[in-house]
gemmi code that builds the backbone of each chain (N, CA, C; Angstrom):
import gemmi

chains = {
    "A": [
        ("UNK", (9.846, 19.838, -7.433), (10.680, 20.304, -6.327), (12.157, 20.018, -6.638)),
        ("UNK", (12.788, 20.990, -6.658), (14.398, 21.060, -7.204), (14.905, 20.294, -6.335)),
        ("UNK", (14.796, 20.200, -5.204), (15.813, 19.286, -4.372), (15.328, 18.543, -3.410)),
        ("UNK", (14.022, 17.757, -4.296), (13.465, 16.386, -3.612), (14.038, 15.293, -4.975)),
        ("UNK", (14.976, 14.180, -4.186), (15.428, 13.118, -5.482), (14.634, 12.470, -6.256)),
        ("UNK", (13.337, 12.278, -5.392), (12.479, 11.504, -6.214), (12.123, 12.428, -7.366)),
        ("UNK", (11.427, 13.736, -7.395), (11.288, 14.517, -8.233), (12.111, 14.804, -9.569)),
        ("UNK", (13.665, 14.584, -8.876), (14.680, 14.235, -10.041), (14.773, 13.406, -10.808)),
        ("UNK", (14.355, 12.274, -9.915), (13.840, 11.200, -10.647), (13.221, 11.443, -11.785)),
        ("UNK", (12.055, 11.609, -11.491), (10.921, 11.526, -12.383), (11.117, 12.483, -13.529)),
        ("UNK", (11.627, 13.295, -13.630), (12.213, 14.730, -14.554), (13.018, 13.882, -15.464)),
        ("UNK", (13.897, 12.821, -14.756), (15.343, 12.134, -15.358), (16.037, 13.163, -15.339)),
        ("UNK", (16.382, 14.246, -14.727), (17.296, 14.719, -13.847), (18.516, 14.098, -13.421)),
        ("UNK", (18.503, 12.664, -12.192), (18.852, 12.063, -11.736), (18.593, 10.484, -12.639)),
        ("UNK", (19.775, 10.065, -13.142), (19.603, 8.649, -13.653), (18.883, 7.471, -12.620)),
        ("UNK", (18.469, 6.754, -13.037), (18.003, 5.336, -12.463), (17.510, 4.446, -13.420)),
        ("UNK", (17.502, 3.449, -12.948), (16.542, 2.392, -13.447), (15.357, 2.285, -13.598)),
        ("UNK", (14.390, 2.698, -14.646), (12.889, 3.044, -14.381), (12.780, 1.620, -15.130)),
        ("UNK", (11.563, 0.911, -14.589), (11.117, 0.460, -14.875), (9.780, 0.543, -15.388)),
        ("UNK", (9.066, 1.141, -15.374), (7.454, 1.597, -15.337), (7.343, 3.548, -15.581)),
        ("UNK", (6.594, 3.641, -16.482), (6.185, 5.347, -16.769), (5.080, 5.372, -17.051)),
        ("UNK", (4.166, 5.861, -16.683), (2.771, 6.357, -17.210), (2.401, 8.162, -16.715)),
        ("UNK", (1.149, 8.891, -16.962), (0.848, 10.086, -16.690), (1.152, 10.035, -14.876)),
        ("UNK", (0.911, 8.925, -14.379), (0.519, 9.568, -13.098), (2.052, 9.059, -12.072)),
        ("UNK", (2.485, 7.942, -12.802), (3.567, 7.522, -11.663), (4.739, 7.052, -12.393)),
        ("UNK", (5.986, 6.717, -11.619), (6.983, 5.896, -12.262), (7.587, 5.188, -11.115)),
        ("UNK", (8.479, 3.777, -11.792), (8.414, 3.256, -10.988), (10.094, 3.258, -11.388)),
        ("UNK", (10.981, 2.485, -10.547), (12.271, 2.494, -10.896), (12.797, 1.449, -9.475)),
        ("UNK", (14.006, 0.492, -9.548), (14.624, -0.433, -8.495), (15.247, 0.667, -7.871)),
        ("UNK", (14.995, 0.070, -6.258), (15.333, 0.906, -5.074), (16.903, 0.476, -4.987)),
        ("UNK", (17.813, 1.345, -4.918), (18.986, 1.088, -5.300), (19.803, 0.375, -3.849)),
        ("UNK", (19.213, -0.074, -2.846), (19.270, -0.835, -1.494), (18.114, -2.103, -1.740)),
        ("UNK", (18.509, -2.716, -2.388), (17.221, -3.897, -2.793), (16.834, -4.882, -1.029)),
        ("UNK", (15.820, -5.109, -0.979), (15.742, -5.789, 0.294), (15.544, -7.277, 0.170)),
        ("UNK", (15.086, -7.448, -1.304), (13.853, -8.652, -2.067), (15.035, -8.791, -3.250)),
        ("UNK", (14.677, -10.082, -4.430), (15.363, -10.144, -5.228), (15.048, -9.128, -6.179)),
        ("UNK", (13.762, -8.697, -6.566), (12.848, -7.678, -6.583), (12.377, -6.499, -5.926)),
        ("UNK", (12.820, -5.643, -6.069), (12.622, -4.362, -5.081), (12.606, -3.008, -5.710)),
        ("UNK", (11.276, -2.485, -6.377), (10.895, -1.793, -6.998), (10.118, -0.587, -6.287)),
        ("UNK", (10.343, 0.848, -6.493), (9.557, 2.083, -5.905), (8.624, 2.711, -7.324)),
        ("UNK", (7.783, 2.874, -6.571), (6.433, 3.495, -7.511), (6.415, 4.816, -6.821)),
        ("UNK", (6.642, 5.670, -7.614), (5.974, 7.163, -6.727), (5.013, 8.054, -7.588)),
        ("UNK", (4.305, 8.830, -7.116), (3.544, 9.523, -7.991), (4.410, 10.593, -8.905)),
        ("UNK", (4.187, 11.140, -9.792), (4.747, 12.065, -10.706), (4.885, 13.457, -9.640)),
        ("UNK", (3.929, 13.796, -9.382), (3.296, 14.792, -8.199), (4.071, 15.004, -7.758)),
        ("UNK", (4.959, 15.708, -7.059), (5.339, 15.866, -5.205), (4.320, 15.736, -4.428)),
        ("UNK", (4.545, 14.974, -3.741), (3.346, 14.512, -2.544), (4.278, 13.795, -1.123)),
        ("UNK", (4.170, 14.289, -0.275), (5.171, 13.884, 0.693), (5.246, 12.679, 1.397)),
        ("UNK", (3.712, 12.744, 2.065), (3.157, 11.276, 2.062), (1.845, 10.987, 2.208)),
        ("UNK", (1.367, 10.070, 2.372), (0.122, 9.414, 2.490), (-0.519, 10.689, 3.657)),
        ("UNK", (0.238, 10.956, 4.767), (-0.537, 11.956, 5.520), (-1.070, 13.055, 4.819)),
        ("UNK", (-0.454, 13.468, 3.325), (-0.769, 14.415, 2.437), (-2.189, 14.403, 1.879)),
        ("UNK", (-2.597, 13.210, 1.569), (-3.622, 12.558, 0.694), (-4.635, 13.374, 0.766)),
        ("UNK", (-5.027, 13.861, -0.738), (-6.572, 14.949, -0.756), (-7.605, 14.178, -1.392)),
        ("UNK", (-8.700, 14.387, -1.781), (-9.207, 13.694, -2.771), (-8.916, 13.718, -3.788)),
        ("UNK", (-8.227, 14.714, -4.376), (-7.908, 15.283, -5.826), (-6.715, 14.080, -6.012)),
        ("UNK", (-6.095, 13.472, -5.133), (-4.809, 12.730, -5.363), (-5.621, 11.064, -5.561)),
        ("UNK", (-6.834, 11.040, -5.590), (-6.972, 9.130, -5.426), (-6.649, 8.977, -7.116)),
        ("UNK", (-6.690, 9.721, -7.599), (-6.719, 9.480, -9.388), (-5.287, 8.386, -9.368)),
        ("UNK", (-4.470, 9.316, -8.838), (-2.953, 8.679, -9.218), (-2.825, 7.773, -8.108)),
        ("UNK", (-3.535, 7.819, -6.572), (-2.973, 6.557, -5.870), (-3.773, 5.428, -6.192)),
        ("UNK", (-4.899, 5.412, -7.180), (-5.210, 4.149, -7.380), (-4.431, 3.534, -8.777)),
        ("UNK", (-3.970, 4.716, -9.453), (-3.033, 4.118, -10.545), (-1.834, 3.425, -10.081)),
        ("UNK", (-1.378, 4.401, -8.728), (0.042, 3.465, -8.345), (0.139, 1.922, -7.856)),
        ("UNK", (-1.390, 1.790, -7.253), (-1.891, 0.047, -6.670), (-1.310, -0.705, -7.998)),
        ("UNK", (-2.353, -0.217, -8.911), (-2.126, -1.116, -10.021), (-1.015, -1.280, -10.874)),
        ("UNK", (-0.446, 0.202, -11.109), (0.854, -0.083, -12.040), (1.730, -1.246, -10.894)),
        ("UNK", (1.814, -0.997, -9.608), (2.588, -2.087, -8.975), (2.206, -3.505, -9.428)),
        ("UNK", (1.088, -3.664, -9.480), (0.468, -4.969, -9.977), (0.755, -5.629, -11.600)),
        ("UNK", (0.966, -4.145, -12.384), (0.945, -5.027, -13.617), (2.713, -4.606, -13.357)),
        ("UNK", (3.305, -3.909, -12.797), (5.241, -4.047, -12.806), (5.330, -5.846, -12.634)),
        ("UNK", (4.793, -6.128, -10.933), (5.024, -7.517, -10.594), (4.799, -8.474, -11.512)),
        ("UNK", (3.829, -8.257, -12.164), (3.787, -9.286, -13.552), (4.458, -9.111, -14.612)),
        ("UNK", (5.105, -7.665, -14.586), (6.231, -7.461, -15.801), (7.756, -8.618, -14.991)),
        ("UNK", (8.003, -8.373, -14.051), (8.760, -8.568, -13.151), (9.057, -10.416, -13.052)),
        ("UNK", (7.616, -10.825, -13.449), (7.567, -12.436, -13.178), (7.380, -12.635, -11.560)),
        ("UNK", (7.016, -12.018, -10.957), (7.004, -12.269, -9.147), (5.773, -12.402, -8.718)),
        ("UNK", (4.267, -12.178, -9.620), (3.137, -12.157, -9.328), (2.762, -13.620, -8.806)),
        ("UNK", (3.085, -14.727, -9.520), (2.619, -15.533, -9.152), (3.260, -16.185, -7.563)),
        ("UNK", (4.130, -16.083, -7.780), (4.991, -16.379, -6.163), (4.382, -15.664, -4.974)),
        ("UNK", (4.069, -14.480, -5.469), (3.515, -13.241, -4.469), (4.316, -12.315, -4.245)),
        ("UNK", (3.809, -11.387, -3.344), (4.579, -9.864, -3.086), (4.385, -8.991, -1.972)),
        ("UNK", (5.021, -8.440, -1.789), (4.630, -7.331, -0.519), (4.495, -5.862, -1.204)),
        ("UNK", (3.758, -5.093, -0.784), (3.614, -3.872, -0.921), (3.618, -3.042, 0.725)),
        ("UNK", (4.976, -2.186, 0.384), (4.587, -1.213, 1.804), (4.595, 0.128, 1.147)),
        ("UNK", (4.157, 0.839, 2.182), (4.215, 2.503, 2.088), (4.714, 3.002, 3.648)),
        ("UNK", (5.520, 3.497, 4.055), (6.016, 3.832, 5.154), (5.540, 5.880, 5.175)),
        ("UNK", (5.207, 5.908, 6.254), (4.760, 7.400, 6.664), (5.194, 7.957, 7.611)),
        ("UNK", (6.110, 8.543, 7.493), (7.070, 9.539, 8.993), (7.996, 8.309, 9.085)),
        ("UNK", (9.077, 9.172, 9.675), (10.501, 8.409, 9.621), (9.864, 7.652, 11.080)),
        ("UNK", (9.426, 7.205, 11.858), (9.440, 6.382, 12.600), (8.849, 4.640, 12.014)),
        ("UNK", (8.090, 5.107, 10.889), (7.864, 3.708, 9.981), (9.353, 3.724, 8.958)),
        ("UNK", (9.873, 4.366, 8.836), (11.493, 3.897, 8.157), (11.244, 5.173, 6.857)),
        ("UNK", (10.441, 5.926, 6.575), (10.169, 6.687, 5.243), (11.609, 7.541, 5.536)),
        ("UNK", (12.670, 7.493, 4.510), (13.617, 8.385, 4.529), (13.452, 8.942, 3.750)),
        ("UNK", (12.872, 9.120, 2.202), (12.497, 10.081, 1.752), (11.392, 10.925, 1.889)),
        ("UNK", (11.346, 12.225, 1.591), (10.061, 12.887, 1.701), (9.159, 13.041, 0.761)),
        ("UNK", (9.239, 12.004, -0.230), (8.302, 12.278, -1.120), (7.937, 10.805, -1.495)),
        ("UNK", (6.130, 10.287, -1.228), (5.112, 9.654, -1.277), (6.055, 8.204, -2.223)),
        ("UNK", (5.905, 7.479, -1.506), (6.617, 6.098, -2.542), (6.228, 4.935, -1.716)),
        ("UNK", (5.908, 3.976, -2.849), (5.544, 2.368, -2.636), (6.510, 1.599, -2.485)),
        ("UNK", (6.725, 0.548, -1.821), (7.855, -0.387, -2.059), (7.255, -1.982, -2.693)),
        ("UNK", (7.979, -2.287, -3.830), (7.435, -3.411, -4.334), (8.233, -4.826, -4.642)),
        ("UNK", (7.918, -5.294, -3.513), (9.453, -6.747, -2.670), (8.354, -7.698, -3.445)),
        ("UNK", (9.473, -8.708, -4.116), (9.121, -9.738, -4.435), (10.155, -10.956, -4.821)),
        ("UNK", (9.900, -12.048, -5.260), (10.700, -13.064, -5.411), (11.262, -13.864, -4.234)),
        ("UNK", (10.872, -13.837, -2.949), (11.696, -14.216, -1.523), (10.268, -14.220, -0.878)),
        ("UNK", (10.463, -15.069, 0.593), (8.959, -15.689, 1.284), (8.891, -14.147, 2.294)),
        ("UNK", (8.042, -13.456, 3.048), (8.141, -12.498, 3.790), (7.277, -12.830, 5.241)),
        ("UNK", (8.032, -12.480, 6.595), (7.449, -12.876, 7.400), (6.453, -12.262, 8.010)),
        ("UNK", (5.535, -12.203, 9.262), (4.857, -11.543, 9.558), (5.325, -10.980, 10.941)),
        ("UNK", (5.249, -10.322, 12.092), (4.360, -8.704, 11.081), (5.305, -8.190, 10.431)),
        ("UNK", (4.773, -7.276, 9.466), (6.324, -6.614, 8.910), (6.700, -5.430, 8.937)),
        ("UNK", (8.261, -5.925, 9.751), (8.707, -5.117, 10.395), (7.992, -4.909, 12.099)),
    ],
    "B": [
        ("UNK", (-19.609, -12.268, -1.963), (-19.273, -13.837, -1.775), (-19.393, -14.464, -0.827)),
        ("UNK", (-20.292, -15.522, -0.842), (-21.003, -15.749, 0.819), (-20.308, -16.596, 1.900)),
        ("UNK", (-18.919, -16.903, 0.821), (-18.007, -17.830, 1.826), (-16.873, -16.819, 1.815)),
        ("UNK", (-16.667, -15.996, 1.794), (-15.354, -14.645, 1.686), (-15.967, -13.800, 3.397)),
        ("UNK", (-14.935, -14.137, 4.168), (-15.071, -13.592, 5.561), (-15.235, -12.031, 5.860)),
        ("UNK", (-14.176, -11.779, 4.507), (-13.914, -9.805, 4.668), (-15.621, -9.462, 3.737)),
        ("UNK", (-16.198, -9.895, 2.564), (-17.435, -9.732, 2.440), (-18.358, -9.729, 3.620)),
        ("UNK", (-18.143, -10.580, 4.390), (-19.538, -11.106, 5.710), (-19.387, -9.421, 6.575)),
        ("UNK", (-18.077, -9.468, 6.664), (-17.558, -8.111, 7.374), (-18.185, -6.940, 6.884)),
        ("UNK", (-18.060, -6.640, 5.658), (-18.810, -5.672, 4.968), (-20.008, -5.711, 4.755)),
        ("UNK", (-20.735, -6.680, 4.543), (-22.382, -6.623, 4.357), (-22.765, -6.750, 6.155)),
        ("UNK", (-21.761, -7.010, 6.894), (-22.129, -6.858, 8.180), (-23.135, -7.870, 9.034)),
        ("UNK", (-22.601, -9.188, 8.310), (-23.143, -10.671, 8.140), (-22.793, -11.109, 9.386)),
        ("UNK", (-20.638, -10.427, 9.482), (-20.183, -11.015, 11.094), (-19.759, -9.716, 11.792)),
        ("UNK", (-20.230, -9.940, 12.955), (-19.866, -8.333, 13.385), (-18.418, -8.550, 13.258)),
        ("UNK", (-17.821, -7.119, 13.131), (-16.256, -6.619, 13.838), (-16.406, -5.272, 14.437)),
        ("UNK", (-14.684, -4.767, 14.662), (-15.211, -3.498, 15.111), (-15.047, -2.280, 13.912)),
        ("UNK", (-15.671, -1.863, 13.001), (-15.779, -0.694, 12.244), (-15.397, 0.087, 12.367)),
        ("UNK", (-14.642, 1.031, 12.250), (-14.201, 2.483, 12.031), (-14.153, 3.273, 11.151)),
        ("UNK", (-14.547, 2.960, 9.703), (-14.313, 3.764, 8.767), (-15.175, 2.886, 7.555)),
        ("UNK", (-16.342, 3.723, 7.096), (-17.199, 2.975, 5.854), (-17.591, 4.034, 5.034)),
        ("UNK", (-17.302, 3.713, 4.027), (-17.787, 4.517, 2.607), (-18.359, 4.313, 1.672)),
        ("UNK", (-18.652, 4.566, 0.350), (-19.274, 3.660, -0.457), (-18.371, 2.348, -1.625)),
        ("UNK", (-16.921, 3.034, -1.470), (-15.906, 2.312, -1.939), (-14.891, 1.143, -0.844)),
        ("UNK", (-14.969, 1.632, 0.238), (-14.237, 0.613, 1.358), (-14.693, 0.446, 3.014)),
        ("UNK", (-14.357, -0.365, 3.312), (-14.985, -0.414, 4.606), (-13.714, -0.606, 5.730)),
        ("UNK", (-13.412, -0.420, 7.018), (-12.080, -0.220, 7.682), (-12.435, -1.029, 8.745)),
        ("UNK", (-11.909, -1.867, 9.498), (-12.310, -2.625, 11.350), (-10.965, -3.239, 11.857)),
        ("UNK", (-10.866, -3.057, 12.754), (-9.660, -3.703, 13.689), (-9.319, -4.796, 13.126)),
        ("UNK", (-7.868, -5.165, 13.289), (-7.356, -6.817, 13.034), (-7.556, -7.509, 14.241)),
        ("UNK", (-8.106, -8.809, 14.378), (-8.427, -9.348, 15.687), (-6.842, -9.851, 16.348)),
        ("UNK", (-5.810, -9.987, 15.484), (-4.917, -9.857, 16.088), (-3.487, -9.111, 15.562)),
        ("UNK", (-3.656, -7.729, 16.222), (-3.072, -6.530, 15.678), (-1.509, -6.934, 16.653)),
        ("UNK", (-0.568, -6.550, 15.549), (0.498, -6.658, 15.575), (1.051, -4.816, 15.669)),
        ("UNK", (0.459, -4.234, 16.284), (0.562, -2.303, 16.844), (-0.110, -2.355, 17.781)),
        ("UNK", (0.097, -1.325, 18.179), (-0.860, -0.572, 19.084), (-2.491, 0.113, 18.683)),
        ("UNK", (-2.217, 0.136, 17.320), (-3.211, 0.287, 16.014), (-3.023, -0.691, 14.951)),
        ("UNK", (-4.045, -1.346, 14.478), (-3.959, -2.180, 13.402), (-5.213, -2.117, 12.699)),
        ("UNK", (-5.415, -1.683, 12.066), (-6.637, -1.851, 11.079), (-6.385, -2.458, 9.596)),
        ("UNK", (-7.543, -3.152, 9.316), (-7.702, -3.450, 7.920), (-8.579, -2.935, 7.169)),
        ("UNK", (-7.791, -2.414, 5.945), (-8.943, -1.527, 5.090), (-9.259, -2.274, 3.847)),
        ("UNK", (-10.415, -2.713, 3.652), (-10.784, -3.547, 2.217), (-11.529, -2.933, 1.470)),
        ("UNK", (-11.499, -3.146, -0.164), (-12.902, -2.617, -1.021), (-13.998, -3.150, -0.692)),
        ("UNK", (-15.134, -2.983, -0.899), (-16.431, -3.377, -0.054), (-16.827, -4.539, -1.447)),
        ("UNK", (-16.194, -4.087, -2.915), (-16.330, -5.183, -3.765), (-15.612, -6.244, -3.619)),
        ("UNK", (-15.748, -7.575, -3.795), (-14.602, -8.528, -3.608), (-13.840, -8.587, -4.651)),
        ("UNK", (-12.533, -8.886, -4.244), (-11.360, -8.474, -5.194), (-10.606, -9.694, -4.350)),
        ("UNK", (-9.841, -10.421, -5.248), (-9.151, -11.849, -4.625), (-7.628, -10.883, -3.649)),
        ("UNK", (-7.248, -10.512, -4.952), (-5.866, -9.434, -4.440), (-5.742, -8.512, -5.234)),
        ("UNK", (-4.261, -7.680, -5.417), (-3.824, -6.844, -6.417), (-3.209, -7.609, -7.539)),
        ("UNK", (-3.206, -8.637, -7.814), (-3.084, -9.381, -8.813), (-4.274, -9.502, -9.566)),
        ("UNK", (-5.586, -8.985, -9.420), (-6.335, -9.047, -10.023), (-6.859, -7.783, -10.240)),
        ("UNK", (-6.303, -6.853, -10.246), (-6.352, -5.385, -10.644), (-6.550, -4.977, -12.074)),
        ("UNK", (-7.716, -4.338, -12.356), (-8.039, -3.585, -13.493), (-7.824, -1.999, -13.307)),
        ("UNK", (-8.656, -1.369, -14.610), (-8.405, -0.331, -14.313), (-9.374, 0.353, -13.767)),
        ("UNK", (-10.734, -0.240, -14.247), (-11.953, -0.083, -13.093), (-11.834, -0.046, -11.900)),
        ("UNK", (-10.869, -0.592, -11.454), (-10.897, -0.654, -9.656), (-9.944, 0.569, -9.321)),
        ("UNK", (-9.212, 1.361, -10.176), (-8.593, 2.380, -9.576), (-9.114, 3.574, -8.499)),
        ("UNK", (-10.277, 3.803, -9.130), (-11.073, 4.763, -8.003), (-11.570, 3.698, -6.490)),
        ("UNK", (-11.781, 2.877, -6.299), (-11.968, 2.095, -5.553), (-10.387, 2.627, -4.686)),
        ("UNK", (-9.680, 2.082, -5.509), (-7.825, 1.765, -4.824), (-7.482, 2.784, -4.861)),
        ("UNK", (-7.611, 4.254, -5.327), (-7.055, 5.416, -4.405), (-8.103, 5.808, -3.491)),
        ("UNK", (-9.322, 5.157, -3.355), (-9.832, 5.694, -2.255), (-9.096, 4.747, -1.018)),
        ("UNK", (-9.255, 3.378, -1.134), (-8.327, 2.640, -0.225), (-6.981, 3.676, 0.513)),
        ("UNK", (-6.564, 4.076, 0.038), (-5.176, 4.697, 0.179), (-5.574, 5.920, 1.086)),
        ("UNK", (-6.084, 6.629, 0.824), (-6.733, 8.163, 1.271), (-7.307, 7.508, 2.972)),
        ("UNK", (-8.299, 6.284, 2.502), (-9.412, 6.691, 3.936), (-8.185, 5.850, 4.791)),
        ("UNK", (-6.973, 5.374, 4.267), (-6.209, 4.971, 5.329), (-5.649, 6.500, 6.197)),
        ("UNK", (-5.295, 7.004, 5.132), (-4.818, 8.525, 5.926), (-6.104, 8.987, 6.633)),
        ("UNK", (-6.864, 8.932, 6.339), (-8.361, 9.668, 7.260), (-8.251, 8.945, 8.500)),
        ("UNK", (-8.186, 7.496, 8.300), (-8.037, 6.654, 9.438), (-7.195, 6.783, 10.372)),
        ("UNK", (-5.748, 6.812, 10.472), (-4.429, 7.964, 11.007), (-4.916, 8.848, 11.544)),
        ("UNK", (-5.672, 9.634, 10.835), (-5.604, 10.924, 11.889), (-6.313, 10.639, 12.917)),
        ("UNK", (-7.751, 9.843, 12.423), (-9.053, 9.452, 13.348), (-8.202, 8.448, 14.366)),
        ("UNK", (-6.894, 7.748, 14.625), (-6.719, 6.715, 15.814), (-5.594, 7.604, 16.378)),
        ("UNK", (-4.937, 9.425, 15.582), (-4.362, 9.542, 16.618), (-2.863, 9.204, 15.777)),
        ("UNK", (-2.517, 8.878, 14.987), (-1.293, 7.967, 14.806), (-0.519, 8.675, 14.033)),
        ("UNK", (-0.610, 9.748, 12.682), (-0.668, 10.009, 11.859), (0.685, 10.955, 12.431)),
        ("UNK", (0.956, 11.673, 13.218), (2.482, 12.661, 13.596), (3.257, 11.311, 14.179)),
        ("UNK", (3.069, 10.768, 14.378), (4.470, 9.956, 14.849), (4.432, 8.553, 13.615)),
        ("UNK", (3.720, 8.682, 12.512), (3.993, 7.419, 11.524), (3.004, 6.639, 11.700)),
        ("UNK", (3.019, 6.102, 10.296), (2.779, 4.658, 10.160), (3.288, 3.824, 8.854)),
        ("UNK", (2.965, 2.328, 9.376), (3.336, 1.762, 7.667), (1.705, 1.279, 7.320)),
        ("UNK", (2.204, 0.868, 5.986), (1.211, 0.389, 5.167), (1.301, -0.546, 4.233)),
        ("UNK", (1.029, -2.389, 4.603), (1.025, -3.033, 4.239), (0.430, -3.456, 3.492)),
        ("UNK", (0.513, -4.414, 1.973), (-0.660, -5.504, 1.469), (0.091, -6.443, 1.360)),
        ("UNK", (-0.530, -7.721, 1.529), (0.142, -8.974, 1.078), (-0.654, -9.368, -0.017)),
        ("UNK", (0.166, -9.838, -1.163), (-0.590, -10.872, -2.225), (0.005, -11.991, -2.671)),
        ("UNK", (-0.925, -12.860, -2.381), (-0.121, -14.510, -2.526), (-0.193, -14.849, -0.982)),
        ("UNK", (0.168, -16.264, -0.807), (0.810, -17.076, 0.546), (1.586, -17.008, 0.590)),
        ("UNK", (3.077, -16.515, -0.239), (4.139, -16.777, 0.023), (4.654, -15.308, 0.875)),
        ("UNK", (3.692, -14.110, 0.796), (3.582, -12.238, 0.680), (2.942, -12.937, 2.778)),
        ("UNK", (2.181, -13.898, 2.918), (1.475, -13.986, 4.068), (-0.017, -13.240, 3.984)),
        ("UNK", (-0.276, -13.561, 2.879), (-1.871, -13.046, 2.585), (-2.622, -14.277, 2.741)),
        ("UNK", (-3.488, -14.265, 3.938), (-4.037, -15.412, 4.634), (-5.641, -15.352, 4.185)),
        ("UNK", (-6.221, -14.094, 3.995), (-7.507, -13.971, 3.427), (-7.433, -13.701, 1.876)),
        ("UNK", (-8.393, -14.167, 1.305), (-8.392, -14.159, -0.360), (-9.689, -12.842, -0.674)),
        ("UNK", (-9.172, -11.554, -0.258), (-9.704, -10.924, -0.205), (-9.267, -9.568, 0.248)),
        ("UNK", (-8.547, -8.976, -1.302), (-7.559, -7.724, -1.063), (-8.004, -7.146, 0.257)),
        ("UNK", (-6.883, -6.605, 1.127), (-6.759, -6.195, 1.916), (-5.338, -5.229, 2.784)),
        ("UNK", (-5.724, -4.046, 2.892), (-4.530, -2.899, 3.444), (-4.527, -3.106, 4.914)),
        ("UNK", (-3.144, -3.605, 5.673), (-3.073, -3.377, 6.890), (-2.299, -1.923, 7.004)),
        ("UNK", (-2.769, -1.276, 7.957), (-2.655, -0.203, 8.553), (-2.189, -0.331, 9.841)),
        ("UNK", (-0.649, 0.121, 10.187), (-0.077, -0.273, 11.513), (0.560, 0.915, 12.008)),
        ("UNK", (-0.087, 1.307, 13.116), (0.769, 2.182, 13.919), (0.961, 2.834, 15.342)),
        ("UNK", (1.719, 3.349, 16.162), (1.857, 3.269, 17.744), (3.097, 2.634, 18.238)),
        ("UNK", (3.985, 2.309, 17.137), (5.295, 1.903, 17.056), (6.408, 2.295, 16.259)),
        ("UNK", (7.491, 1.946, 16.715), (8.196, 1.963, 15.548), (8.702, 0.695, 14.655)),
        ("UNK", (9.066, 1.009, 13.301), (8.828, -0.340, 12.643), (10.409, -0.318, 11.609)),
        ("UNK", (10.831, -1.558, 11.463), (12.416, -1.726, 11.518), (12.186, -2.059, 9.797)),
        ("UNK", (13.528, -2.191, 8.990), (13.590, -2.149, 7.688), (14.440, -3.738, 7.358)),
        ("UNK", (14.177, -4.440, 6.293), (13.038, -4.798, 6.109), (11.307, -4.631, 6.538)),
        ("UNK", (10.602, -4.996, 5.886), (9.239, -5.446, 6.320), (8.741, -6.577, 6.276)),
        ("UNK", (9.535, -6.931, 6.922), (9.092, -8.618, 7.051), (10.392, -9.834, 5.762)),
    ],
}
model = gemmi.Model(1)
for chain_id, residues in chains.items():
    chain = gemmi.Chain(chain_id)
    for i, (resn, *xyz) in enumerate(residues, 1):
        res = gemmi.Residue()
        res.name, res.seqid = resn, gemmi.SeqId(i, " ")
        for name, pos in zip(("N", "CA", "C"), xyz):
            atom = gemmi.Atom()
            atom.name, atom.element = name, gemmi.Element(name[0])
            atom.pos, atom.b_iso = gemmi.Position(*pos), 0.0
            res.add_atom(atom)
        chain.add_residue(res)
    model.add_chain(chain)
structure = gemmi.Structure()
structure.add_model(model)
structure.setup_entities()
């Protein structure tokens, strides 16, 4: 999608910080960090959000669980711990429209969140 | 695991309230939901967290992801949002040792997440 950023992203279109590439996702620092650590995983796909989800898509959302898992251990934050969100419709905070993880780490997080 | 609470839940050892079972995850209310909707969605295998993620468990973990969206639509929640939490570690506020997706929605939810 020409004029979804994440998509630019992933093209490298649009520069960033990637941290993580594989077939199904990439990951790159959210350029508003919340955590000392604050990393987005999105699928390669356009996928808008989780309300999207087909079956044909678990291939890559179970790759994105994990690439978050082995980033945090690239990252050094695994052992401290981490948060993982996914926000869906701008009333959970999703300002972009295209499917992304958030991956906070290094700092204590309270409950509930948000 | 016969001392793992979210197992008892799934083999259906302690009742809760159920909403969503498959052959990869099982879904039931948080007994103390922080929404108007709160569910927890776990693999029905025990898994400590996402720190212990292979690649075997990927089909497991995009189904996690999906029957949360199935779940959304089934409470109703899914046009006005939701988020989607995991904690891993104590320091993340992961209180059960036994991956687990909270599913929150019927609100709106502020940035940070906790």
């Amino acid at each position: 999608m020409d004029d979804c950023i994440f998509c630019r992203i992933v093209s490298g279109d649009i520069p960033s910080d990637v941290v993580y590439r594989d077939e199904y996702v990439t990951a790159f620092r959210d350029i508003e960090p919340m955590a000392p650590a604050h990393i987005l995983v999105v699928p390669n796909e356009h996928l808008a959000s989780t309300d999207d989800l087909e079956e044909r898509h678990e291939a890559a959302m179970g790759r994105l669980l994990r690439a978050a898992s082995v980033i945090a251990r690239q990252e050094g934050i695994s052992d401290f711990g981490y948060r993982l969100t996914i926000n869906t419709g701008r009333n959970a905070n999703q300002l972009v429209p295209h499917l992304h993880l958030h991956l906070m780490g290094g700092r204590q997080f309270g409950w509930p969140p948000g």
